[in-house]
LUMROMAR-290718 format. One record per residue (C-alpha): residue in one letter; x, y, z. Coordinates in steps of 0.02 Angstrom, whole numbers, plus 50000, padded with zeros to 5 digits. Last residue first. Layout:
<atoms>
{atom "A", {X, Y, Z}}
...
</atoms>
This chain:
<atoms>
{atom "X", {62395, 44559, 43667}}
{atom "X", {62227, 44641, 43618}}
{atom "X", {62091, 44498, 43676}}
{atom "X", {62207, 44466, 43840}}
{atom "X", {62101, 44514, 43989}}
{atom "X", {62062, 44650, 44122}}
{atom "X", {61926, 44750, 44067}}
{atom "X", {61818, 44602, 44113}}
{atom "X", {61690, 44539, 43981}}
{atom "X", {61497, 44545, 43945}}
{atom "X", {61502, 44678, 44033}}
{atom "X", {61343, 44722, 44144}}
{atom "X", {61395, 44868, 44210}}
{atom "X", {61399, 44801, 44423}}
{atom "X", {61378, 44612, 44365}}
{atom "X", {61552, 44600, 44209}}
{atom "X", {61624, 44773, 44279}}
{atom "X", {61624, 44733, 44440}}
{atom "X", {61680, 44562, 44432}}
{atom "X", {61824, 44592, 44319}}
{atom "X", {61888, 44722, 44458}}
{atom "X", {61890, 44579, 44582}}
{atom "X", {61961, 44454, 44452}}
{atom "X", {62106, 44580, 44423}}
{atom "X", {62146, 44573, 44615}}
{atom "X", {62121, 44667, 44774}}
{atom "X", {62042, 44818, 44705}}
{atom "X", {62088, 45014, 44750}}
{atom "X", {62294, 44940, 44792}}
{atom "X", {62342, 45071, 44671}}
{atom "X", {62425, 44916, 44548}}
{atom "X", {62266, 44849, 44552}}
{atom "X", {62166, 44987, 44499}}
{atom "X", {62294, 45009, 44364}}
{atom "X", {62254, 44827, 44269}}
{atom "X", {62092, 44890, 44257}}
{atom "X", {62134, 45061, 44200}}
{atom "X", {62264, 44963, 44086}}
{atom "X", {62139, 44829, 44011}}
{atom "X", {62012, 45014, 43986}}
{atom "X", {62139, 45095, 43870}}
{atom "X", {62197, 44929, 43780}}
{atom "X", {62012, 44890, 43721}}
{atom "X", {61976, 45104, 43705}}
{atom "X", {62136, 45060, 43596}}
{atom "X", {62066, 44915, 43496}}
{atom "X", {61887, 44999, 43469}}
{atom "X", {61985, 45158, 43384}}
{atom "X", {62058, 45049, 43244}}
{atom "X", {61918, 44948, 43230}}
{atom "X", {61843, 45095, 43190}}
{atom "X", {61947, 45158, 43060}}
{atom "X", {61971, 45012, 42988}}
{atom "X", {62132, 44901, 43004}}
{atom "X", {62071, 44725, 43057}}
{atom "X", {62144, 44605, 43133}}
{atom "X", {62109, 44641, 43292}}
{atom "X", {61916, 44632, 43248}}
{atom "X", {61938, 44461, 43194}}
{atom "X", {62028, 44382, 43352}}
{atom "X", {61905, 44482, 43470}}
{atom "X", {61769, 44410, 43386}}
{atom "X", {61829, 44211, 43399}}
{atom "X", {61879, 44251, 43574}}
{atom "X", {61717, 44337, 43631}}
{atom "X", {61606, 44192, 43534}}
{atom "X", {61725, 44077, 43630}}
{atom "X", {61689, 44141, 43778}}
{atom "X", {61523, 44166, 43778}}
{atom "X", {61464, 43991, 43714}}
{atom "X", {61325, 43964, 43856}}
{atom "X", {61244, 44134, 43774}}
{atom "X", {61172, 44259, 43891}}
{atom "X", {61320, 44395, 43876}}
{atom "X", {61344, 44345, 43678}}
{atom "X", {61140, 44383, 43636}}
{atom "X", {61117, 44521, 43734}}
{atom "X", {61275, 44637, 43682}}
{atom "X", {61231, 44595, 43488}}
{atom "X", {61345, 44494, 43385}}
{atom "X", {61493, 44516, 43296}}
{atom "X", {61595, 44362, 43197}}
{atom "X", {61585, 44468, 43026}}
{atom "X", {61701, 44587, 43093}}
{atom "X", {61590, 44760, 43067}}
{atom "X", {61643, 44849, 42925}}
{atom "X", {61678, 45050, 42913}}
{atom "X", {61669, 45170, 43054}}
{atom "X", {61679, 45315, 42931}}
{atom "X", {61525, 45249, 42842}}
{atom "X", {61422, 45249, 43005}}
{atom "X", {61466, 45416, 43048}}
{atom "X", {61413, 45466, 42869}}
{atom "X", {61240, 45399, 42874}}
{atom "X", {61208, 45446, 43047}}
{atom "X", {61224, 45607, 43033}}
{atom "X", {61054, 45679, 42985}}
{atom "X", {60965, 45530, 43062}}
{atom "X", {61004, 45571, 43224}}
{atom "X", {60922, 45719, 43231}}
{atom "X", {61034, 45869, 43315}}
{atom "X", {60955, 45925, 43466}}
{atom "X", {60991, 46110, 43537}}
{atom "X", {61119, 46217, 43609}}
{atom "X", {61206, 46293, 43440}}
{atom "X", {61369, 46255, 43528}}
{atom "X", {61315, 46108, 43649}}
{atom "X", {61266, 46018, 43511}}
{atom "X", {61136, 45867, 43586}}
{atom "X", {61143, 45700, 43483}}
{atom "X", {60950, 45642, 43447}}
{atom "X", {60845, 45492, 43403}}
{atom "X", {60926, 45361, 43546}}
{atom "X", {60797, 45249, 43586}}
{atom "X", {60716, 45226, 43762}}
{atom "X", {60546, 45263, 43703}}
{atom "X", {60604, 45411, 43609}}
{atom "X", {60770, 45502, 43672}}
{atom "X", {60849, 45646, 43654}}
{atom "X", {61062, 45614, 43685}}
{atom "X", {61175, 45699, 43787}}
{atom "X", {61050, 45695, 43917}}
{atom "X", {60856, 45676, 43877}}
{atom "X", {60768, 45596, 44025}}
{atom "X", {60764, 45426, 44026}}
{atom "X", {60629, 45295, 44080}}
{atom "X", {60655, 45221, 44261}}
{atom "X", {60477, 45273, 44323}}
{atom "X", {60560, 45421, 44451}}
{atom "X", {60634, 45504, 44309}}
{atom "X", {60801, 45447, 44260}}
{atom "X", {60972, 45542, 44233}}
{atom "X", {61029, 45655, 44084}}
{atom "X", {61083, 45840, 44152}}
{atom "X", {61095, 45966, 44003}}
{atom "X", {61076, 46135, 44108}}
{atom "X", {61182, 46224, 43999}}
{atom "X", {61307, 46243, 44131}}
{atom "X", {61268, 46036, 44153}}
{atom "X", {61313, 46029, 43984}}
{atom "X", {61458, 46129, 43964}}
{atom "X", {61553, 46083, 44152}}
{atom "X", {61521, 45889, 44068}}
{atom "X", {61628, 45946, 43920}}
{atom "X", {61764, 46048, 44026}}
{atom "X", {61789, 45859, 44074}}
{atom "X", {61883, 45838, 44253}}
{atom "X", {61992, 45698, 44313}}
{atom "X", {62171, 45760, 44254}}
{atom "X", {62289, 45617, 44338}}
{atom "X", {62433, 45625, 44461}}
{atom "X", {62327, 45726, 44592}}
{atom "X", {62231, 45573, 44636}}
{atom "X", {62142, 45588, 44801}}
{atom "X", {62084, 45773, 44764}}
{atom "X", {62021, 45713, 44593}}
{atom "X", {61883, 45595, 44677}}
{atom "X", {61753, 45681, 44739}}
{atom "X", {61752, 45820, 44579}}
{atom "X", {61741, 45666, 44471}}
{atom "X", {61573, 45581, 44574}}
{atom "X", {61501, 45760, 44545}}
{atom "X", {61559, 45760, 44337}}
{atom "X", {61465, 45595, 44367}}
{atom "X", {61312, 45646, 44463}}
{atom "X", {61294, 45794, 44337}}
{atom "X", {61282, 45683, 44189}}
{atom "X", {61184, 45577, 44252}}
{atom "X", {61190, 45386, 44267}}
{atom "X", {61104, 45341, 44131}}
{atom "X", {61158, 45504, 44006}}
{atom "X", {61354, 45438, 44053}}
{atom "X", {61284, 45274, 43999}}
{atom "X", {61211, 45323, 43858}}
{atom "X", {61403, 45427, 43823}}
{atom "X", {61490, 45256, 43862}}
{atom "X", {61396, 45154, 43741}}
{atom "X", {61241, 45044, 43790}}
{atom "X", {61240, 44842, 43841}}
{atom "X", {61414, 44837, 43762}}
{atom "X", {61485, 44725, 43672}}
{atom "X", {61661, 44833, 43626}}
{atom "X", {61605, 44841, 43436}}
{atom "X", {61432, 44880, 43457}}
{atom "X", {61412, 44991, 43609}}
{atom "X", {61598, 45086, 43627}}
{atom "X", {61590, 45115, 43440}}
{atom "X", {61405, 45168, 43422}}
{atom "X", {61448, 45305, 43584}}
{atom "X", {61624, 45351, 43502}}
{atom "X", {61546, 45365, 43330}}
{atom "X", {61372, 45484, 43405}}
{atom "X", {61505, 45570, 43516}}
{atom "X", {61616, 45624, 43350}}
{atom "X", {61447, 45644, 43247}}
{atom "X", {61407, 45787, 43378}}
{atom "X", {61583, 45857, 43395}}
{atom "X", {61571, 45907, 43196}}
{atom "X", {61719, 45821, 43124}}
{atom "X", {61898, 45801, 43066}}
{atom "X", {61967, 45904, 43278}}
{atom "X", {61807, 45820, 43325}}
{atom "X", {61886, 45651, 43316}}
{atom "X", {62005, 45701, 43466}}
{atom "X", {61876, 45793, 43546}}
{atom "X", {61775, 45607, 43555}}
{atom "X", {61936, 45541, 43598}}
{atom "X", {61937, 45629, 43748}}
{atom "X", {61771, 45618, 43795}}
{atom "X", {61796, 45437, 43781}}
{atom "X", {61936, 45425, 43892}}
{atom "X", {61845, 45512, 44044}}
{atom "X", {61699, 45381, 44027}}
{atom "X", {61841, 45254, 44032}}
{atom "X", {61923, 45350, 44178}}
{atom "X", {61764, 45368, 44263}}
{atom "X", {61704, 45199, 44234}}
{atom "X", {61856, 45108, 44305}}
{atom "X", {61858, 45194, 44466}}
{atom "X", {61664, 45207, 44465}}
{atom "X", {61656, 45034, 44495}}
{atom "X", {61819, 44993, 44589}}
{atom "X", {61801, 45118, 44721}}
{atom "X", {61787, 45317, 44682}}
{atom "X", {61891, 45373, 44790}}
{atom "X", {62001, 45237, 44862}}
{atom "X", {61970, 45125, 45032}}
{atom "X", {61976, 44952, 44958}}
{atom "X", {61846, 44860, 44872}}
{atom "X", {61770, 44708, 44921}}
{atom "X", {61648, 44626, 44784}}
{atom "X", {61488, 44552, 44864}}
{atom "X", {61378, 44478, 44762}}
{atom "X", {61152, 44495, 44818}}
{atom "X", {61017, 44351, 44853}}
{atom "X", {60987, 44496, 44997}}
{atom "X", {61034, 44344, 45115}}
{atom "X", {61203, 44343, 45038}}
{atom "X", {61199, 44537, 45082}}
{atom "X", {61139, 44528, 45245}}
{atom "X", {61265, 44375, 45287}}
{atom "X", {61439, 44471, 45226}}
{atom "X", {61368, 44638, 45305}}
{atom "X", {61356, 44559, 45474}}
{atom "X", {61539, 44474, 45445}}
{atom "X", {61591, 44650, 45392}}
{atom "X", {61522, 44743, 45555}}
{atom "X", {61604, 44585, 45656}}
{atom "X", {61738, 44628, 45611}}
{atom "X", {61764, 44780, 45682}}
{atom "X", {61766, 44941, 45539}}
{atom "X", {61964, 45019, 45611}}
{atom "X", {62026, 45071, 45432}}
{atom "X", {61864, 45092, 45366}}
{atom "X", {61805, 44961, 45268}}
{atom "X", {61728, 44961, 45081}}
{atom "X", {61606, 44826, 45016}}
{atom "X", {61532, 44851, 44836}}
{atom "X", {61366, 44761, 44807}}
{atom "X", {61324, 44679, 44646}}
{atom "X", {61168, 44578, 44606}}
{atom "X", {61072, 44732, 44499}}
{atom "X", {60895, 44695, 44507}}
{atom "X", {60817, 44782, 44669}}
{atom "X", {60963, 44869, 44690}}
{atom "X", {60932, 44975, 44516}}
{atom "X", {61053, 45049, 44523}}
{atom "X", {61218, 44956, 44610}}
{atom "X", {61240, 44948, 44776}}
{atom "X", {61389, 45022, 44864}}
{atom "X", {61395, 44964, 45053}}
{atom "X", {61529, 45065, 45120}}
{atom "X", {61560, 45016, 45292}}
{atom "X", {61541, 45125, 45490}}
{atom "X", {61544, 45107, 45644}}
{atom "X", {61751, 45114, 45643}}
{atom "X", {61742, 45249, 45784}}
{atom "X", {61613, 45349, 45716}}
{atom "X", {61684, 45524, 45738}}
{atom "X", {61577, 45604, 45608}}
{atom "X", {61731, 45680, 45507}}
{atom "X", {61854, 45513, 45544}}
{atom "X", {61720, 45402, 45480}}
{atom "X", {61668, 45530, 45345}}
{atom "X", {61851, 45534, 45286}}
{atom "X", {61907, 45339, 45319}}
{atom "X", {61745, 45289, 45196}}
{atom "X", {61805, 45390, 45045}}
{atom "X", {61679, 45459, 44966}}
{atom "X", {61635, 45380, 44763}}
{atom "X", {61474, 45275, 44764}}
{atom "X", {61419, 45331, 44938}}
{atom "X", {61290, 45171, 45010}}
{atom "X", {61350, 45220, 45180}}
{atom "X", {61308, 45078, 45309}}
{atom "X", {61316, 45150, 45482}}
{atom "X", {61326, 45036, 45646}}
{atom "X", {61214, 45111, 45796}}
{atom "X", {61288, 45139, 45973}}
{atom "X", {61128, 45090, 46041}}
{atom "X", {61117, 45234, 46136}}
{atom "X", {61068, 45342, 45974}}
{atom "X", {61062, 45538, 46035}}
{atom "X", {61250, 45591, 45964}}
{atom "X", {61260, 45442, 45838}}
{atom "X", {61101, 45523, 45767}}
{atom "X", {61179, 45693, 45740}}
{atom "X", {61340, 45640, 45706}}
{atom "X", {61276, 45528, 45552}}
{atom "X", {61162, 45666, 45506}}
{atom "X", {61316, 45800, 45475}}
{atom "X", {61435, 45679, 45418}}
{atom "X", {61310, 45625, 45271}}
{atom "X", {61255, 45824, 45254}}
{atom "X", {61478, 45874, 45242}}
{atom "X", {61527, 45709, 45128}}
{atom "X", {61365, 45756, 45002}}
{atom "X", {61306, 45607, 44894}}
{atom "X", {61125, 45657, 44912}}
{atom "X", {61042, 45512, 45032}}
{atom "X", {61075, 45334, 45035}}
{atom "X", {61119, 45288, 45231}}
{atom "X", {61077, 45113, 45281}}
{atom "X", {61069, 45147, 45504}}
{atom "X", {61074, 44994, 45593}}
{atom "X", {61023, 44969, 45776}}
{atom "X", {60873, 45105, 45776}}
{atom "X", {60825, 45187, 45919}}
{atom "X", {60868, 45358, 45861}}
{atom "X", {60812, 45326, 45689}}
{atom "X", {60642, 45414, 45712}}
{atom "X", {60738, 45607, 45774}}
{atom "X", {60784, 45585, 45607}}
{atom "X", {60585, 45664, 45542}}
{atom "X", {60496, 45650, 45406}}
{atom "X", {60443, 45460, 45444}}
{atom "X", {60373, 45286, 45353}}
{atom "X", {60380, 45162, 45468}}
{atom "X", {60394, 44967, 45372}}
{atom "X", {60378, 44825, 45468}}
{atom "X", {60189, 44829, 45442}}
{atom "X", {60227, 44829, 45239}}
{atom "X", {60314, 44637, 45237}}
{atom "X", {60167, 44552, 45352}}
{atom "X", {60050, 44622, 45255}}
{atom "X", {60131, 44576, 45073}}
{atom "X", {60148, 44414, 45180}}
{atom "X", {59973, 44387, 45199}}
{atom "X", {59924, 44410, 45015}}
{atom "X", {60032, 44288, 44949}}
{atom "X", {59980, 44160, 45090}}
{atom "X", {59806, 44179, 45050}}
{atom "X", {59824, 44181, 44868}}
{atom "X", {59888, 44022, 44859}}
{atom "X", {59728, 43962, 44937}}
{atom "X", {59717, 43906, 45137}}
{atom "X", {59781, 44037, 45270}}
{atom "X", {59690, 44029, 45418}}
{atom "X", {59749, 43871, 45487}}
{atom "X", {59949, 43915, 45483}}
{atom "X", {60049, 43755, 45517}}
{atom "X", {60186, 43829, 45428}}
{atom "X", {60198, 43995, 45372}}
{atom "X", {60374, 44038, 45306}}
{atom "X", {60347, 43872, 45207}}
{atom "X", {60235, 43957, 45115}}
{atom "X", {60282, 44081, 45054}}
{atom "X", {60427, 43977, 44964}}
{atom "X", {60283, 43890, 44891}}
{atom "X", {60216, 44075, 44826}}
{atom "X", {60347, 44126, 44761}}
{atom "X", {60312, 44212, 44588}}
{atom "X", {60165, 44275, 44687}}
{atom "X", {60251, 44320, 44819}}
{atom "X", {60390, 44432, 44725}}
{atom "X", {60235, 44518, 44634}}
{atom "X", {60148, 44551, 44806}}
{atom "X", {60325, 44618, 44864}}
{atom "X", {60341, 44745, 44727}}
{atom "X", {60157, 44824, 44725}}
{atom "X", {60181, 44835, 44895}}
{atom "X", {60343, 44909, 44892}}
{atom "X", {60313, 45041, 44753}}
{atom "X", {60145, 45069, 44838}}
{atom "X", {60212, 45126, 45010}}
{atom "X", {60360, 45205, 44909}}
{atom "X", {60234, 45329, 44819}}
{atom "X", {60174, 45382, 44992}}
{atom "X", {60368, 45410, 45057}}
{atom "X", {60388, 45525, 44905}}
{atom "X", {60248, 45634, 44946}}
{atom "X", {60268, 45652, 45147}}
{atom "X", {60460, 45691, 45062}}
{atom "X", {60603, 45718, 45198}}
{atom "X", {60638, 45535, 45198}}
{atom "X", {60657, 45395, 45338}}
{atom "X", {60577, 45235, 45305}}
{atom "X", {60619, 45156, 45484}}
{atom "X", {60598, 44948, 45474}}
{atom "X", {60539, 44894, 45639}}
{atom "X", {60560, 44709, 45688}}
{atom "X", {60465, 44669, 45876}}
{atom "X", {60546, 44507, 45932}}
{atom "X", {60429, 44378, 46024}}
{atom "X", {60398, 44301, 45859}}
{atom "X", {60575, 44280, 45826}}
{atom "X", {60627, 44093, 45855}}
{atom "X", {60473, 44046, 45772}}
{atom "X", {60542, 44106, 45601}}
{atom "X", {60408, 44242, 45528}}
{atom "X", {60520, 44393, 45589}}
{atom "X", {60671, 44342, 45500}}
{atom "X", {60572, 44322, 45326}}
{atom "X", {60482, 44504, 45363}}
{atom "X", {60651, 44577, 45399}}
{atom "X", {60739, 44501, 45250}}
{atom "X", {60577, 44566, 45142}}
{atom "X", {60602, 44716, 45215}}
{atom "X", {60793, 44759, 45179}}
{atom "X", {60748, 44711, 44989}}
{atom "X", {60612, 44841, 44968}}
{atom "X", {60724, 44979, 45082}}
{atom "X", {60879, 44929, 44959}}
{atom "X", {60756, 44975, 44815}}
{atom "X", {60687, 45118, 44887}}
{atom "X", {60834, 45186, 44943}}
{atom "X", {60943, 45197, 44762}}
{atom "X", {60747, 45254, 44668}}
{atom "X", {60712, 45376, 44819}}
{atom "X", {60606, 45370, 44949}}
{atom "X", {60726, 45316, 45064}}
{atom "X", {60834, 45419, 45091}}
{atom "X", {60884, 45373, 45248}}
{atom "X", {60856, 45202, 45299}}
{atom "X", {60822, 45120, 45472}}
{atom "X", {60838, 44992, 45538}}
{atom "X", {60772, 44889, 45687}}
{atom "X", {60770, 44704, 45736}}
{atom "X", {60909, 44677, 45584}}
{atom "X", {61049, 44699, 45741}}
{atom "X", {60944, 44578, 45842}}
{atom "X", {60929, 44448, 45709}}
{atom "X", {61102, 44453, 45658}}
{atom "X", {61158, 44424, 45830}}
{atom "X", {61199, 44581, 45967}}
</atoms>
């Protein structure tokens, strides 16, 4: 079975949500693009939009179309030249509006698995839960004659386990994309031991076609992404309690957050980003991975506090944030939750003193945005890095050693054998978190 075959029929689980209906929005388009070469139009391309909400799967129908007449609009000559010799189809509009057409009759929005038993590719990306993804995968493996191959979009479950667990045979590859997949360009690929191939080489062309970068990552809880993240995220907690020992806990995660944002160049600091992801999905992703690495502590009796006091973070189904560790007010931090009194502390009431205890910025620092787009990165990043090591304040202090900290979990998921190379973790962190830097460097040596 060729590319085109395999992509013939799909079908996603989960796919009303935000992870699915992204991949499901970019799986289409590929669809719709294979199906318009003349080579295909005898070939029937079904695109299975398997979810368990009738609700969920109408507010994907409009995320998608609303999406794809937007991407042909920007694209309009590239429209075109999927339709050739076309007499009907005249104004820019035209071709714009036929392929939004083209795009949503691929897609088959169902309730019900007993749908995917046909299908030739199965893109799992529901509730990151080993014993329901085992569960469905033996179910339709058990009634699919195709033999279907499983992609697994799990962002911390060890591949080997649920291929072993469902009896797949090798069927089966991580393919970790990165919220939001309709943006984000990185995609995490993770092999079973016994994954053919030809299940790789497949996955190599999808995801070039999906305009996407593949980063290989080898068969470790947790991958490369949340490898590092979790143990950085982990570190900050700690120092956080660490500062709170001088300090009320809330200004210590304000300083830590300010610190890891400003003076590491970071798009948001590590508690917004704990908040972006969700607080329970990480303490989750946490509880996945300690079994495989009894050597280390990876548990916060922090995150058991806030979820316990039902303090979750994450997005609502518009992208905007819900209020986490920190309140928030049109995507600005205006609030630092105290889990001991159990309510919002204002912002402004600490932020006075948590600034003053942080002391100077070096006088080379810019903002996140404007050193990650500039054409003089690096030697903005070496000038700043060379000032702020030179410095003795107290939170240049702290920057340098969540610096050193997150060079040797980098430098560690290399040792492990999780990531090939320090360029592979690099790349993670730099398109997968949006660094404007890899971990893995030598600003602090």
């Amino acid at each position: 079975m060729n590319y085109n075959e395999r992509l013939s029929n799909v079908a996603i689980l989960g796919a009303a949500g935000k992870m699915g209906s992204g991949i499901l929005l970019l799986t289409a388009m590929e669809m719709a693009n294979l199906s318009l070469k003349p080579e295909n139009k005898a070939t029937k391309f079904e695109l299975v939009a398997m979810d368990v909400s009738p609700e969920g799967l109408q507010g994907l129908l409009e995320y998608v179309k609303t999406q794809v007449t937007k991407t042909a609009e920007k694209r309009v000559d590239l429209i075109k030249a999927l339709y050739l010799n076309s007499p009907t189809l005249v104004t820019d509009a035209d071709y714009a509006n036929q392929y939004v057409t083209d795009v949503m009759a691929i897609i088959k929005p169902v309730t019900s698995l007993e749908e995917t038993y046909k299908s030739n590719l199965i893109i799992e990306v529901i509730k990151e839960d080993p014993a329901l993804k085992v569960k469905i995968f033996k179910q339709i493996d058990e009634n699919n004659a195709n033999k279907p191959w499983f992609f697994t979009n799990t962002s911390s479950i060890p591949i080997n386990k649920l291929n072993s667990d469902a009896n797949l045979g090798g069927r089966i590859l991580g393919v970790h994309f990165y919220n939001p997949p309709a943006i984000q360009k990185l995609v995490e690929v993770i092999k079973a031991n016994n994954t053919p191939q030809e299940v790789l080489d497949f996955a190599t062309t999808y995801i070039k076609n999906l305009k996407k970068i593949a980063v290989p990552s080898n068969d470790f809880a947790g991958f490369i992404g949340n490898g590092h993240f979790m143990r950085d995220a982990i570190y900050g907690i700690q120092e956080s309690e660490k500062l709170a020992e001088s300090m009320p806990l809330v200004e210590a995660i304000y300083t830590i957050n300010k610190l890891t944002q400003d003076l590491l160049i970071r798009p948001m600091g590590i508690f917004q980003l704990l908040d972006y992801v969700g607080v329970d999905v990480c303490s989750y992703i946490l509880s996945v991975m300690q079994p495989y690495f009894l050597d280390e502590r990876l548990h916060s009796n922090y995150l058991d506090t806030l979820i316990e006091q039902g303090v979750k973070g994450g997005q609502f189904s518009n992208g905007s944030q819900k209020d986490g560790i920190f309140k928030y007010e049109k995507g600005q931090i205006v609030a630092v939750y105290n889990t001991q009194t159990r309510n919002y502390v204002d912002v402004q009431l600490i932020e006075k003193q948590c600034m003053e205890r942080i002391g100077a910025y070096p006088a080379s620092l810019q903002p996140w945005k404007a050193v990650n787009f500039s054409p003089e990165k690096e030697a903005l990043l070496t000038s700043y890095f060379a000032g702020l090591k030179a410095m003795s304040t107290y939170g240049a202090t702290i920057a340098k050693s969540y610096l050193i900290k997150a060079n040797e979990i980098g430098e560690y998921l290399v040792s492990k054998g999780i990531a090939n190379s320090p360029a592979d973790v690099n790349t993670v962190m730099l398109t997968g978190f949006y660094h404007a830097y890899g971990p893995i460097n030598g600003y602090m040596k």
